[in-house]
BAGU-982531 format. One record per residue (C-alpha): x, y, z; residue in one letter. Coordinates in steps of 0.5 Angstrom, whole numbers. Layout:
rec u = X v = Y w = Z rest = A
...
END
This chain:
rec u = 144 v = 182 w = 268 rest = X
rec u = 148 v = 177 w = 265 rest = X
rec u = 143 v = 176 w = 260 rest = X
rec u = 142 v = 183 w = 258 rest = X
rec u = 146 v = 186 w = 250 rest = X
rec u = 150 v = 191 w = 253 rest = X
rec u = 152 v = 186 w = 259 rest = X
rec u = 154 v = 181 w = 253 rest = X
rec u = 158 v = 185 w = 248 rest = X
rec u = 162 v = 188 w = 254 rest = X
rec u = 164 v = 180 w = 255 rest = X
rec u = 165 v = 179 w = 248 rest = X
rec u = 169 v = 186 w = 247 rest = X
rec u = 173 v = 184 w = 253 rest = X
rec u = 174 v = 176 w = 250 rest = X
rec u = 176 v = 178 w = 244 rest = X
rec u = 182 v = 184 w = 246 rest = X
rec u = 185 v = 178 w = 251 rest = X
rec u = 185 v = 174 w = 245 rest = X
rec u = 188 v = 179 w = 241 rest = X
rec u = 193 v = 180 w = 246 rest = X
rec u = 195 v = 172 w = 246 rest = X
rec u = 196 v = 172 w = 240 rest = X
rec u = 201 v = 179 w = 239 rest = X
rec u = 205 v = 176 w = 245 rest = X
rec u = 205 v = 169 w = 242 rest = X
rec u = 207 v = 172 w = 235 rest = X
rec u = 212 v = 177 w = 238 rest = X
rec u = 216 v = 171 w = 242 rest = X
rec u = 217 v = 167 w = 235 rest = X
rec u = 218 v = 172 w = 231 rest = X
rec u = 224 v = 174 w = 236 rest = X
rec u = 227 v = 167 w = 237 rest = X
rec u = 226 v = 166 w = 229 rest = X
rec u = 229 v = 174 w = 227 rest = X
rec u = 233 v = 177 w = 234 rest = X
rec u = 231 v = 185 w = 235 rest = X
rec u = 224 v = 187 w = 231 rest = X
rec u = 224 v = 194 w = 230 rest = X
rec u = 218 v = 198 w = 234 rest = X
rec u = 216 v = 200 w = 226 rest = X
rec u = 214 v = 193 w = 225 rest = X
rec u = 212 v = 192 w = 232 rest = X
rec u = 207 v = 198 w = 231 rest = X
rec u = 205 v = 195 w = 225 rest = X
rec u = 203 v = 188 w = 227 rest = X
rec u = 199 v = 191 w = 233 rest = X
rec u = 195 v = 194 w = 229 rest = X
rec u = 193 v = 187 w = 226 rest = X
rec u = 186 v = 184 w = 226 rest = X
rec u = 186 v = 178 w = 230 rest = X
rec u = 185 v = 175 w = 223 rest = X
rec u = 191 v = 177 w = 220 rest = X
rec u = 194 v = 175 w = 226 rest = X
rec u = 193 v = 169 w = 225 rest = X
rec u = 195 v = 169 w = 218 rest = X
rec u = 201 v = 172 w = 220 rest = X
rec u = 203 v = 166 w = 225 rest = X
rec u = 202 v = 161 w = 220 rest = X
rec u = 206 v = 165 w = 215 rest = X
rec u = 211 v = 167 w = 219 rest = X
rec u = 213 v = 159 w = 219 rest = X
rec u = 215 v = 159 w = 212 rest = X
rec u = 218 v = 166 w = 213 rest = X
rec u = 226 v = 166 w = 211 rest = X
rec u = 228 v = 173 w = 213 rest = X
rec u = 227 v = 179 w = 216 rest = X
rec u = 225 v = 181 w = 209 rest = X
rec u = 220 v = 176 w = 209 rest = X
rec u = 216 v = 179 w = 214 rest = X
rec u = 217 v = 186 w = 212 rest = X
rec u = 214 v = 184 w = 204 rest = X
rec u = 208 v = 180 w = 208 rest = X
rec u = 207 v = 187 w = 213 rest = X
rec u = 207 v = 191 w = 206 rest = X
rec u = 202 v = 186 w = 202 rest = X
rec u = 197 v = 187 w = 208 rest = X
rec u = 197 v = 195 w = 208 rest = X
rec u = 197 v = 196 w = 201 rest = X
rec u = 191 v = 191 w = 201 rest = X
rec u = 188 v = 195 w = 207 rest = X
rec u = 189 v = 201 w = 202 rest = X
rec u = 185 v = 198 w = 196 rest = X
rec u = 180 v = 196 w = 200 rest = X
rec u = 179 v = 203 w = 202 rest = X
rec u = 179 v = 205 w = 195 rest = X
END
């Protein structure tokens, strides 16, 4: 059984929803110790991240300086995203 496709993308599909998960959890504590309160706006908005813009995001957010920063790079993302549908 463990063998089998279905049996193998459920695995996969589970691994990369705990993976996700890790990776919101650790991003949402460090932008709470950097920034105190995120607003659930931006908190909906980073949840609807790949894991690939999670990643990114973690590492951008290092150089981040203000709340604003988060909100532009938040921006920059969806208007990306929006072209890409274009």
């Amino acid at each position: 059984m463990q063998e089998s496709v279905i049996y193998q993308d459920i695995l996969q599909k589970g691994e990369e929803r705990g993976k996700k998960q890790e990776a919101l959890q650790l991003i949402m504590r460090q932008l709470t110790r950097r920034f105190a309160a995120i607003e659930p706006k931006i908190e909906q908005q980073i949840r609807t991240l790949s894991i690939t813009q999670l990643e990114d995001l973690a590492e951008a957010l290092l150089d981040f300086s203000s709340h604003s920063d988060l909100v532009n790079y938040l921006e920059n993302i969806s208007l990306a995203q929006a072209n890409q549908e274009d």
